[in-house]
N, C-alpha and C positions, 0 to 999 in steps of 0.2 A: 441661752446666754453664756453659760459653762462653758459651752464647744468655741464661741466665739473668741473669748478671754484666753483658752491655748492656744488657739489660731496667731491671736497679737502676740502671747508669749513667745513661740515660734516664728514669729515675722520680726520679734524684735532681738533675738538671738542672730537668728540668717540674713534679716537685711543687712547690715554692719560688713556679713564676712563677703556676703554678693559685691557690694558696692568697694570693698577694698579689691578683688578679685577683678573685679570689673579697670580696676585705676592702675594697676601692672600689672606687665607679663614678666611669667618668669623668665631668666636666662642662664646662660652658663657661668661657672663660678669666672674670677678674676682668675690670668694665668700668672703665677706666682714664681719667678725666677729662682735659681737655683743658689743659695747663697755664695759659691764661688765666679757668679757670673755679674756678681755685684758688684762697684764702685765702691759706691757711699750707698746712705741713705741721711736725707733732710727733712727734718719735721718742723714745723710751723704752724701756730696760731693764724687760722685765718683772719684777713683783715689786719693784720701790724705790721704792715709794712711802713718803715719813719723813712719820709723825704730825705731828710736830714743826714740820715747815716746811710743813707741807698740801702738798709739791710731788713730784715724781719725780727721784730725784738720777740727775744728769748726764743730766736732757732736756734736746736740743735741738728749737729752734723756727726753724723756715727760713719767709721772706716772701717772698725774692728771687727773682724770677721766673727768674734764669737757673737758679738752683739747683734751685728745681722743677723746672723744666723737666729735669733731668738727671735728679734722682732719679727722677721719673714714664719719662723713657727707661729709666731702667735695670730701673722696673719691670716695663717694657712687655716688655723682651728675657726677662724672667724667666717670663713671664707665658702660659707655654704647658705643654701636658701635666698639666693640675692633674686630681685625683683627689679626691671625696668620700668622705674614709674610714670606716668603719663602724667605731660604738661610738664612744669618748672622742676629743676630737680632740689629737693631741701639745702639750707644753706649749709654750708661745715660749718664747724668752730674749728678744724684742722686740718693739716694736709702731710699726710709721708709723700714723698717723692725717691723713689727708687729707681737709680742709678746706673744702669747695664753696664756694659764696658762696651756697647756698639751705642747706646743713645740710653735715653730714660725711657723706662721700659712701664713703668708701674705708675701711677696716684695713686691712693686709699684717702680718702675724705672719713673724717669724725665728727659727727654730729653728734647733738644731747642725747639721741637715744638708737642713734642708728650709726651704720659701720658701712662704707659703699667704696666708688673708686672704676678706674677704668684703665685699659692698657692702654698703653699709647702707639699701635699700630695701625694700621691701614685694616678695614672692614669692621664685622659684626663685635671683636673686640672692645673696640675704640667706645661700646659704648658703656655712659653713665650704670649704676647697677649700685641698689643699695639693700640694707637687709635690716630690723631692728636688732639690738643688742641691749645689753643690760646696765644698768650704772656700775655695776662693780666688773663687768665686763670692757665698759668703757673706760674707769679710772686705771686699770691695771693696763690698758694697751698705751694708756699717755704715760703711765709713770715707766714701764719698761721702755718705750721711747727715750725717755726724760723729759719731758716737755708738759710745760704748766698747764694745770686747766684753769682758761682765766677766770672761772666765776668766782674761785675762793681766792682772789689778790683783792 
């Protein structure tokens, strides 16, 4: 009966990471543009978009090269271990959209515990890719954004 009891301990360690393993594949990181090849970048609360003002309440819009430049660092540190997850992809609570000076080049989506995003060119790129991240990993990429996290309004 011993032997049995580490078998389930063992199958209830390894099932978990099977069946995640099993739900995405990995992919190559996000390709992160070079901050002087940047426009803007616009961050947004998913879902606030008001009819009323055609806008997204509380986007912010960064120009400032220094400030790019940090956000795209911070994206860059985030920007490893990403997984294409099979079936629906998680919802955001946010959206960077980043700017090229030929089209918009980048998304990055923020979710409560996860960090993803996809380039927006033609092929293997183009696709969705997400990765977990941490809370304090996640409140420090909205507030160097600037951009509210709506659960504490």
């Amino acid at each position: 009966m011993r032997q049995v009891s580490g078998l389930r301990r063992i199958l209830a360690i390894w099932a978990p990471l099977c069946v995640a393993s099993a739900c995405a594949s990995s992919v190559a990181p996000l390709v992160i543009p070079k901050p002087g090849e940047v426009v803007s970048i616009d961050a947004m609360i998913s879902n606030s978009y008001d009819v009323d003002s055609k806008s997204n309440r509380g986007a912010v819009h960064v120009e400032d090269q220094a400030k790019i430049s940090d956000i795209l660092g911070r994206i860059r540190d985030l920007n490893s271990g990403m997984t294409v997850p099979n079936g629906t992809f998680p919802t955001p609570t946010h959206a960077i959209v980043v700017d090229v000076r030929v089209n918009i080049n980048l998304v990055v989506f923020i979710g409560l515990e996860w960090i993803g995003g996809r380039n927006t060119v033609p092929g293997k790129l183009a696709v969705n890719r997400a990765r977990h991240i941490s809370e304090a990993e996640r409140a420090s990429i909205l507030k160097l954004v600037g951009i509210d996290d709506y659960r504490f309004k």
